[in-house]
C-alpha positions in Angstrom: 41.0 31.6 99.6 40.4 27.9 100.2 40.5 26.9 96.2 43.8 28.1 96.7 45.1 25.5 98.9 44.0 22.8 96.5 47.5 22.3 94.2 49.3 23.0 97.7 47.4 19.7 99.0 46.9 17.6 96.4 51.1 17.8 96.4 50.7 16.6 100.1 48.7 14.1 99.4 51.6 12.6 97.1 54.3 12.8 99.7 52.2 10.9 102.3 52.8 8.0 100.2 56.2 8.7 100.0 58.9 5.7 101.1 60.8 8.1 103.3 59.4 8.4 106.9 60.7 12.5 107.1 59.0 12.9 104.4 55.9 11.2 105.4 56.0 13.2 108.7 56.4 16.6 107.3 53.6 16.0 104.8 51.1 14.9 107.8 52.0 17.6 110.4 51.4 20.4 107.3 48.2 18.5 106.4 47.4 18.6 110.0 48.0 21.9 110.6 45.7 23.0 107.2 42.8 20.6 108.4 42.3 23.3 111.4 40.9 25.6 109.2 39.9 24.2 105.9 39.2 20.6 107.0 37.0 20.2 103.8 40.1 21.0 101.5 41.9 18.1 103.4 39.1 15.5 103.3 40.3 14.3 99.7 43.6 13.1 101.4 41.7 10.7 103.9 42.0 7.8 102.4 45.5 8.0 102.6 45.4 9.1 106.1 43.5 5.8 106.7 46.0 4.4 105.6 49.1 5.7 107.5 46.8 4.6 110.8 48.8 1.4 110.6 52.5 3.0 109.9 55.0 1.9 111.7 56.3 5.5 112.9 53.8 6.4 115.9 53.6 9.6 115.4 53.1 9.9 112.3 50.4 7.4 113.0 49.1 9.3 115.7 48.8 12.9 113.5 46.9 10.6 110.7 44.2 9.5 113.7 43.9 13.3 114.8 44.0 14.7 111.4 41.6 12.2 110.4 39.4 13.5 113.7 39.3 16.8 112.0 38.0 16.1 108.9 36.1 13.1 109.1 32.2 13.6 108.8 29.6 12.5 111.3 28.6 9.4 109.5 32.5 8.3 109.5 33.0 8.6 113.6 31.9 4.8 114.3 34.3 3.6 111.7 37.2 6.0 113.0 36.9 4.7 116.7 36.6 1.2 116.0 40.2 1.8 114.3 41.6 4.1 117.5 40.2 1.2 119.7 43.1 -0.7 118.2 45.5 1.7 118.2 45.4 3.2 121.3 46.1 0.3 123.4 49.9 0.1 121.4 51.0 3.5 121.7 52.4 5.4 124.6 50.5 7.4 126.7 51.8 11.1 125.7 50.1 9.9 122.5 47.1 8.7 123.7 46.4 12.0 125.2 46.7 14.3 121.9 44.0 11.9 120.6 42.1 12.1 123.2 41.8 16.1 122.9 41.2 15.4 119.0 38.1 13.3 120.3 36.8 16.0 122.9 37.1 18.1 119.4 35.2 15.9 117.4 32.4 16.4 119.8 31.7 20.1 119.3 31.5 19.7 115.7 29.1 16.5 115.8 27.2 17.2 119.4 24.6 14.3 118.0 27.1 11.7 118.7 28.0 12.7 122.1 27.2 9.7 123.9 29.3 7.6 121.1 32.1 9.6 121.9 31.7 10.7 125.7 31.2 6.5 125.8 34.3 5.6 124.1 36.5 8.0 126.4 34.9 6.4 129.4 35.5 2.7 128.0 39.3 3.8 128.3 38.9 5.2 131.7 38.8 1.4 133.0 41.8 0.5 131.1 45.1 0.5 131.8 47.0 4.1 131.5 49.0 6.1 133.6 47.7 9.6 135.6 48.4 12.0 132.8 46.2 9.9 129.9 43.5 9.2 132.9 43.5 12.7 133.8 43.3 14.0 130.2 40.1 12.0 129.4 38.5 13.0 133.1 39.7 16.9 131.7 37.7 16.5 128.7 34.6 15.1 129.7 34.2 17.7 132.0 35.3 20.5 129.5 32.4 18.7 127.3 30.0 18.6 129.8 30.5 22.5 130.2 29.7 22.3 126.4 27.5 20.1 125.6 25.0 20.0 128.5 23.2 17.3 127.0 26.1 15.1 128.2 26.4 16.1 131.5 23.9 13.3 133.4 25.8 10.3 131.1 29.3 12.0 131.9 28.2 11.9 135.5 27.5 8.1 135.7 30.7 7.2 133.6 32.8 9.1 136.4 30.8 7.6 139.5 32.0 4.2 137.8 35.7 5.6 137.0 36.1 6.6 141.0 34.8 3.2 141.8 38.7 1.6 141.1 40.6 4.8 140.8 43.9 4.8 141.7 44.4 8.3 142.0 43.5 9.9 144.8 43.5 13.4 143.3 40.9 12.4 140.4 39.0 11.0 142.7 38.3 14.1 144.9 38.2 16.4 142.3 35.4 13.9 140.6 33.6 14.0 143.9 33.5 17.6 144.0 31.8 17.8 140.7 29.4 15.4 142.1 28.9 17.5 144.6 28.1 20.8 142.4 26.1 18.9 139.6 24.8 15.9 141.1 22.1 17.2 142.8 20.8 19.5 139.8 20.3 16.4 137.2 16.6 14.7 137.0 17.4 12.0 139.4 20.1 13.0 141.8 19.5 10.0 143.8 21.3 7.5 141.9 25.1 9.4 142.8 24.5 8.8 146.8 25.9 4.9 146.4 28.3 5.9 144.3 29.4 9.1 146.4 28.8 7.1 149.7 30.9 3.6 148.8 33.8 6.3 148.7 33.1 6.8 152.7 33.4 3.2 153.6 36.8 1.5 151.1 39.2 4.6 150.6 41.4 7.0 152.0 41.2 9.7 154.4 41.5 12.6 151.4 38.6 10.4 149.2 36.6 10.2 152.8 36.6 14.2 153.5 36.2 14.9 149.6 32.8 12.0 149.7 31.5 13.7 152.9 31.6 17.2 151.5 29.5 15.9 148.4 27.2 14.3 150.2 26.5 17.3 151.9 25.7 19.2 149.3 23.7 16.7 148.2 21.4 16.5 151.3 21.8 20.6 151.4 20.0 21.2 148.0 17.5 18.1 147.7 15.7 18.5 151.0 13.8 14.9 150.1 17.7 13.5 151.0 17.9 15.0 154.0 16.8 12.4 156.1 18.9 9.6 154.1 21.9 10.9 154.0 21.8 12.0 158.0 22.0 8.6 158.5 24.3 8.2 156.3 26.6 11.1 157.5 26.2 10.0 161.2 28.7 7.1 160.2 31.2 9.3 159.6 31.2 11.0 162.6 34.1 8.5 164.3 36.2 8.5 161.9 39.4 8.6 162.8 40.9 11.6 160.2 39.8 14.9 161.5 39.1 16.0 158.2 36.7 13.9 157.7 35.3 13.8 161.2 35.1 17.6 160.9 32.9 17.5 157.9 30.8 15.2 159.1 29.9 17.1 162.2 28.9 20.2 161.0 27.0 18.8 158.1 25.0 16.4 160.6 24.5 19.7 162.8 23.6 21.7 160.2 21.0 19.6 158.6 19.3 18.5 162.0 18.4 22.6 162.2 17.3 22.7 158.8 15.1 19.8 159.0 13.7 20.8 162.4 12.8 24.3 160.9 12.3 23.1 157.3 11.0 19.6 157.8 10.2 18.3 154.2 6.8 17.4 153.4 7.0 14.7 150.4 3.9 15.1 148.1 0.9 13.1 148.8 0.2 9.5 147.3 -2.8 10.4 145.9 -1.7 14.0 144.3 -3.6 15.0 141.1 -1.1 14.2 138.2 -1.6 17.2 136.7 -0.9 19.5 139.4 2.9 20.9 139.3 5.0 19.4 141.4 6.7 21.6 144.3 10.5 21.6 143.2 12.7 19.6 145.7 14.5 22.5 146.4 15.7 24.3 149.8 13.4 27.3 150.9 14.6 31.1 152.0 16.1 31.2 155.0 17.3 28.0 154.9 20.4 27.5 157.0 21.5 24.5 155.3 22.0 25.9 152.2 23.5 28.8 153.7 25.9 27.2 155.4 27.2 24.2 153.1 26.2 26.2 149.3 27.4 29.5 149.6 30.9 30.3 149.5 32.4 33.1 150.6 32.3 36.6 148.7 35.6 36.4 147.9 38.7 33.8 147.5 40.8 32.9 150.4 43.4 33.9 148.3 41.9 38.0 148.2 41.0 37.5 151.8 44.7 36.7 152.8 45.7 40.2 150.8 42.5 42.0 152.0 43.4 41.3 155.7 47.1 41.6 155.3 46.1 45.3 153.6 43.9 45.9 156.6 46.6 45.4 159.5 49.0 47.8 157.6 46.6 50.4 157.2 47.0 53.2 159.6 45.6 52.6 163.2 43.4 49.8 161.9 44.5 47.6 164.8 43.5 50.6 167.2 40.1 51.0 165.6 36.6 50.2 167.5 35.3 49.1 164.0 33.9 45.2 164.0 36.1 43.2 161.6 33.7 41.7 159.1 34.1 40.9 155.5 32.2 43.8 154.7 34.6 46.2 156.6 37.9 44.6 154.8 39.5 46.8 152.6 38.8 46.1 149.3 41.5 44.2 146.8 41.3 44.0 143.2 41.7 40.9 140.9 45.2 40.4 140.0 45.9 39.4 136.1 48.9 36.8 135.8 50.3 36.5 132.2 48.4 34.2 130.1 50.1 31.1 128.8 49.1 29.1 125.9 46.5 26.1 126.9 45.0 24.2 124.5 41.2 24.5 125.2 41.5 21.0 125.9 42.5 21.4 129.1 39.7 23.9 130.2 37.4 21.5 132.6 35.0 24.6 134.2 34.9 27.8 136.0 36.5 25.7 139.1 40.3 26.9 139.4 40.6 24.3 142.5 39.3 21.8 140.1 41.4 22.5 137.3 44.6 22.9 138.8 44.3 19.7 140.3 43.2 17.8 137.0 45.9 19.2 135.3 48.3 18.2 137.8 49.9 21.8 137.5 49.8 24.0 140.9 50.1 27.2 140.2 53.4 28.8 141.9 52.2 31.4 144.5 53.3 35.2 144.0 53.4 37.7 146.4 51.5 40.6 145.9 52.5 43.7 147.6 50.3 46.0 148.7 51.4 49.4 146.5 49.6 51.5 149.5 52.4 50.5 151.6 54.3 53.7 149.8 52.0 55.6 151.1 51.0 54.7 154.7 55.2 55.3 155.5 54.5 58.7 155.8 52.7 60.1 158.4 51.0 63.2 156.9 49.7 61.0 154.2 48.3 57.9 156.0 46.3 60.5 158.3 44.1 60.8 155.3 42.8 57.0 155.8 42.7 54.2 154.0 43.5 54.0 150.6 40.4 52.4 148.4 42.7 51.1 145.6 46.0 51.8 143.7 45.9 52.2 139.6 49.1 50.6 137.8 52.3 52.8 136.9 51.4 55.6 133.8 54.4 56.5 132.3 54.8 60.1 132.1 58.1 60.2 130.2 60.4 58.1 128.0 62.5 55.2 129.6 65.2 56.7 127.8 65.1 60.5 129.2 67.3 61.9 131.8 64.4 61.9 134.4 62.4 58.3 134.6 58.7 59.8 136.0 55.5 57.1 136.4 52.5 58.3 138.3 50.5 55.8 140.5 46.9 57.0 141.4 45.9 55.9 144.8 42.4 56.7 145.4 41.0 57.3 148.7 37.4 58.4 149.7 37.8 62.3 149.7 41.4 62.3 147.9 43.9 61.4 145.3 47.2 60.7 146.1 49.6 60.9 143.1 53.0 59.1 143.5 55.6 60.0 141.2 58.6 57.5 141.3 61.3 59.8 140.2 64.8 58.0 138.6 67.6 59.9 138.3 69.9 58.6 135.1 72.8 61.2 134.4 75.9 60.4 136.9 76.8 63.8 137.2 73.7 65.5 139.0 72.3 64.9 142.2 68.4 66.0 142.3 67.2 67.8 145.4 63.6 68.6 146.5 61.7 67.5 144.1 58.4 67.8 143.3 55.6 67.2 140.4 53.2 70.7 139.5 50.1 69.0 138.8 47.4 71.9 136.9 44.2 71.7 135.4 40.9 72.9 134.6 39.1 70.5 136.5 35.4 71.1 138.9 36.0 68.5 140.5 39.6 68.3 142.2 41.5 70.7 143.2 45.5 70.4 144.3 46.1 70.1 148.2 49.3 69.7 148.9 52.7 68.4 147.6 55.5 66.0 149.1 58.9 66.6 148.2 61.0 63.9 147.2 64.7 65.3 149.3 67.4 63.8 147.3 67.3 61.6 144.4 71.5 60.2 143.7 72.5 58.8 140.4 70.9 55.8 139.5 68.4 56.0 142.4 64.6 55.9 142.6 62.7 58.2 145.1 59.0 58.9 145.5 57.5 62.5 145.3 53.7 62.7 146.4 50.9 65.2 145.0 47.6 65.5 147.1 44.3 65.8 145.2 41.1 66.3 146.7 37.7 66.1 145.6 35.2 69.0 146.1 32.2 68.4 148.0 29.0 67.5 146.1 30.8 67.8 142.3 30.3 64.6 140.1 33.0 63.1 139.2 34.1 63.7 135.5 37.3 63.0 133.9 39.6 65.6 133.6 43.1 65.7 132.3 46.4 67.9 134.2 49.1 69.1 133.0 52.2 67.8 134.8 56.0 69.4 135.5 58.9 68.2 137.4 60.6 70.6 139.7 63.9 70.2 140.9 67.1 71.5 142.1 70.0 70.3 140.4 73.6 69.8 142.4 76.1 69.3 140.0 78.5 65.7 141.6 82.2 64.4 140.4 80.9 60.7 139.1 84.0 59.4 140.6 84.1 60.6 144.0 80.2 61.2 144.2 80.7 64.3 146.2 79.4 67.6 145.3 80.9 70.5 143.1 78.2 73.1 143.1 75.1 74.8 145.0 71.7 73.8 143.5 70.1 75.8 141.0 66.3 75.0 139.8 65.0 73.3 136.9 62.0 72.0 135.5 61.1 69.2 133.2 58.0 69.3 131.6 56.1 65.8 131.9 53.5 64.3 129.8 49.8 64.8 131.0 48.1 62.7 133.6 44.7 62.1 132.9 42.6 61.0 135.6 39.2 59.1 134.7 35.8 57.7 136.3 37.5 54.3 135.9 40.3 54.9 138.4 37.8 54.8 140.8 36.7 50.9 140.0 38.5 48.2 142.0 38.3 45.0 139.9 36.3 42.6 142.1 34.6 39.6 140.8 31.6 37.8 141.8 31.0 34.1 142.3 27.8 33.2 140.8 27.2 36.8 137.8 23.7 35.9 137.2 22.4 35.6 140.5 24.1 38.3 141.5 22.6 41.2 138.1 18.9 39.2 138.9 19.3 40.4 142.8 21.0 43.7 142.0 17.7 44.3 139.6 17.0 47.0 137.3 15.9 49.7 139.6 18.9 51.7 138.9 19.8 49.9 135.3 21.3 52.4 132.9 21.2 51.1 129.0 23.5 52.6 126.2 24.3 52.2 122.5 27.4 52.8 121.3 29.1 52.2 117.7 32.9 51.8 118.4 35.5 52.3 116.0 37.3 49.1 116.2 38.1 46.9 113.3 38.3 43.9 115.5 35.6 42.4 117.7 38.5 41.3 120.2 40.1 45.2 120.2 36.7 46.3 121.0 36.0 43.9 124.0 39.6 44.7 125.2 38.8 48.4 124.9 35.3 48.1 126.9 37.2 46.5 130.1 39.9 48.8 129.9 37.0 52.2 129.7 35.2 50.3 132.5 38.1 49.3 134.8 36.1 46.5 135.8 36.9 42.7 136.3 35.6 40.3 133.6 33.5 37.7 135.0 33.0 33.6 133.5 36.1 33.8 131.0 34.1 36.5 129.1 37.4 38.9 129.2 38.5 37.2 126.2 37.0 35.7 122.6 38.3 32.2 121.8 40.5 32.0 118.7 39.1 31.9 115.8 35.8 33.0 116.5 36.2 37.0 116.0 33.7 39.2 114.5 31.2 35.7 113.6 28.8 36.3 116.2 28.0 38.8 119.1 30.5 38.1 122.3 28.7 39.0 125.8 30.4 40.5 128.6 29.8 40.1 132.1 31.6 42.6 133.9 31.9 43.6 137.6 33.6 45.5 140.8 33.2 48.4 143.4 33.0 52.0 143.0 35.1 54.2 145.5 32.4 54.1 148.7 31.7 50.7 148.3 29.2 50.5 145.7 28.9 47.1 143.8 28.2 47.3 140.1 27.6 45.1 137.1 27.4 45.2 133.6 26.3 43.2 130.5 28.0 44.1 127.0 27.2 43.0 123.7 30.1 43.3 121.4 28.6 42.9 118.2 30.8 43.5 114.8 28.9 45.0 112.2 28.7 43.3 108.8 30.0 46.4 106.6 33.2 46.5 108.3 32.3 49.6 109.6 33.0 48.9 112.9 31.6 47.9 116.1 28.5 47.7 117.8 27.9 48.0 121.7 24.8 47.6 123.9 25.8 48.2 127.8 23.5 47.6 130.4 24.8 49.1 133.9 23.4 48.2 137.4 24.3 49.3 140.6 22.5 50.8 144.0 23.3 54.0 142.8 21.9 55.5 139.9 24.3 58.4 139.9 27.4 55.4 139.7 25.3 53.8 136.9 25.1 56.6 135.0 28.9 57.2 135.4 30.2 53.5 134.4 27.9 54.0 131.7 29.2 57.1 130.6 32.9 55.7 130.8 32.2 54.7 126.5 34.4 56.9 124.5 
């Protein structure tokens, strides 16, 4: 309980008077770290905190400034930043940047003094720093403007000023970008262009291309700037980078369609007031915005893998079938290991954006295609292409004699099982091998079986099981029953050759259970809300479900992994410390085996008794036999 913390601090708050600078620092990093949670309990120590501002050890001046950040009220931040304003311009810039997150922090808790503190960081925007302090203020106005919309039209204008003489030509493109995305969306969108446009004429070739890309936008989604910014555009259209000259070209060619099919009519002079003004915004159809708005369905990254997964598929190269995006095979999100980033450094949805604010490119893995298993054999690639892959299911202990996993790859009509089969005793070699899959099941029934031949000591061989689905059956989950067959040959470790004839044996396996979730591929979708309003609720399945999960963040982990579907605007997870205090939405989508996009909305609620939690599900899709299914995936 917080009273409890009171003897613990008010003994703090002796040693940070102490004479001894150790001492001093270990008091003020524990006080720290206590004003996280109970900043209230620490505000009786701030008058000493004040105090160590002016210490001669920087950093434990620097944890008095963001300790002080934490627990300071709202009528003490003018006071605090006159006394950073002093500070900041003697100390180094890795601790200028761990106040600077303590200010972005400040502004959550006290949103009303936004423009004091989104001004302040911009102030030290125009003074001198290095990239890493420039680019952690740039990070957190952004991350604030995510935030706090109110600041987003101020935060706009600071950076348009910052880009004016910005040295770094990677802030300066990924600023422009933003431009381009937000800029045209605020109440007067005019007032970037001289900004964006002074970029065109004084810098670099990178700054050029990244200034001609936001202009386009602009001029693509205020068709009252059309006209302006063609000429404007037209300038750019000998430059000497290609990049640049590229851009330039197909915006200029783009727009004189639009304007010749769309021309803009601006509102007349003597227009009744009171009549609603018709939004400045591009019409249906218009190729403009198609062309320079919309992105494409997917990331160039998953296009890369879907067409890589395309050319190995079976006959694919041979096929009559028009390549279009809509014919690629699909390929599921990919989840990389989370590593710990202080929500400072979250600037937007933009991945482009925020790897380049933060300076750190993430290190590209290869990801191979686990199809590839089964498109080497012949008898099993004639059944087509696979629709997706489900990760390794353990069906024994690491530690047993036989290693078994089962992958799932789901096709259209058919399952096919692959049992990676290790072999850990030296003194056997395995032959023909097989899994027995059984069950009670109405909707699959076992096809056929491929034999793994001979599995040595220490060596890893796959055995296939065939699994197809019966004609007009829903799909339901269903659980088999799994044993491995064998033949064993007993081998002299040393010499490795064989000392008997084989003789079968079986090892019973645990069971494989095969749900309506295996047949979601994890695909997201660029803009979630536009894509549930044009989905619609034709086909809209809602449920109610109380789950028994002590935790709101077990329960929102359990729901994706029911669903098998891809979390969508960093909804997969509930930020630290704020479990179970109000209801977490989920946005949640992919494709159903046949191609079948589908959405869903969860509220994770936890109820106040303890007694659990609550779940409201809405599921959308073409289908209303799919809905119906994804919904029923709640256990």
């Amino acid at each position: 309980e917080p009273q409890e913390l009171s003897p613990a601090v008010n003994v703090l708050q002796i040693f940070l008077s102490s004479p001894k600078p150790a001492v001093r620092f270990a008091a003020i990093k524990t006080v720290s770290q206590v004003a996280v949670n109970h900043p209230r309990m620490v505000s009786k120590c701030n008058e000493d905190l004040e105090a160590l501002i002016a210490d001669a050890n920087r950093s434990i001046a620097t944890l008095a400034i963001t300790t002080l950040l934490k627990t300071g009220s709202e009528n003490s931040v003018d006071r605090l930043l006159k006394q950073i304003s002093v500070f900041l311009s003697e100390i180094p810039d890795e601790y200028k940047v761990t106040i600077v997150k303590s200010i972005q922090r400040l502004c959550l808790t006290y949103p009303a003094k936004h423009r004091v503190l989104v001004g302040f960081l911009s102030n030290f925007l125009r003074e001198e720093g290095g990239f890493d302090f420039k680019r952690s203020i740039v990070n957190s106005i952004v991350s604030l403007m995510k935030q706090v919309p109110e600041t987003t039209e101020g935060s706009l204008l600071h950076l348009c000023e910052f880009i004016e003489d910005c040295e770094f030509t990677m802030l300066s493109t990924q600023i422009l970008h933003l431009l381009g995305e937000l800029g045209p969306s605020t109440s007067a969108p005019a007032r970037y262009i001289r900004f964006i446009y002074n970029r065109v004429i004084l810098e670099n070739s990178a700054v050029r291309a990244a200034a001609v890309g936001a202009l386009s936008k602009f001029a693509a989604r205020c068709p009252s700037l059309r006209s302006s910014i063609l000429t404007l555009l037209k300038r750019s259209l000998g430059d000497e980078d290609d990049e640049t000259r590229d851009r330039a070209s197909v915006a200029v060619s783009v727009l004189k369609d639009a304007m010749e099919e769309f021309p803009y009519l601006a509102p007349a002079e003597d227009a009744d007031p009171d009549e609603e003004p018709v939004p400045d915004e591009p019409q249906a159809g218009d190729p403009a915005a198609f062309v320079l708005l919309q992105g494409l369905p997917m990331s160039f990254d998953r296009l890369e893998r879907s067409i890589r997964a395309y050319v190995k598929a079976p006959a694919a190269m041979d096929s009559p079938e028009q390549l279009t995006l809509s014919t690629l095979p699909i390929v599921e999100e990919y989840e990389e290991p989370e590593s710990a980033v202080d929500e400072g450094d979250d600037i937007g949805a933009d991945p482009a954006l925020a790897a380049a604010v933060s300076g750190k490119e993430k290190e590209k893995k290869e990801v191979i295609d686990p199809a590839a298993a089964v498109y080497a054999i012949p008898e099993l690639a004639a059944l087509g292409r696979v629709f997706r892959s489900s990760p390794p299911t353990a069906l024994s202990e690491e530690e047993a004699e036989y290693v078994v996993t089962c992958v799932k790859h789901v096709l259209p009509e058919h399952i096919i099982l692959q049992f990676p089969i290790q072999n850990t005793l030296e003194d056997q070699r395995l032959v023909n091998c097989t899994v027995t899959v059984e069950g009670d099941s109405e909707c699959f029934e076992v096809a056929g079986e491929v034999a793994a031949e001979s599995i040595k000591y220490g060596e890893t061989v796959n055995a296939f099981t065939v699994i197809s689905r019966i004609p007009d059956a829903p799909l339901s989950p269903c659980n088999f029953e799994c044993v491995l067959n064998f033949g064993v040959v007993q081998v002299d470790p040393k010499s490795g050759e064989d000392e008997s004839d084989p003789f079968e044996e079986e090892y019973p396996l645990e069971e494989l259970e095969i749900a309506t979730s295996d047949f979601m591929a994890k695909v997201s979708v660029p803009d979630f809300r536009s894509s549930w309003e044009m989905v619609g609720n034709a086909n809209e399945v809602l449920e109610k479900f109380a789950l028994q999960f002590k935790k709101q963040e077990d329960a929102v982990a359990a729901v994706i992994d029911f669903l098998g579907m891809q979390p969508c605007d960093g909804t997969g997870h509930i930020k630290p410390g704020e479990g179970g205090k109000k209801p977490h939405m989920l946005h949640l989508s992919g494709v159903f085996v046949g191609g079948t996009n589908v959405l869903a909305r969860a509220q994770v609620a936890a109820q106040g008794d303890a007694s659990g939690v609550l779940l409201k599900i809405a599921v959308r899709s073409d289908d209303p036999d799919v809905s119906r299914m994804v919904a029923d995936c709640i256990r």
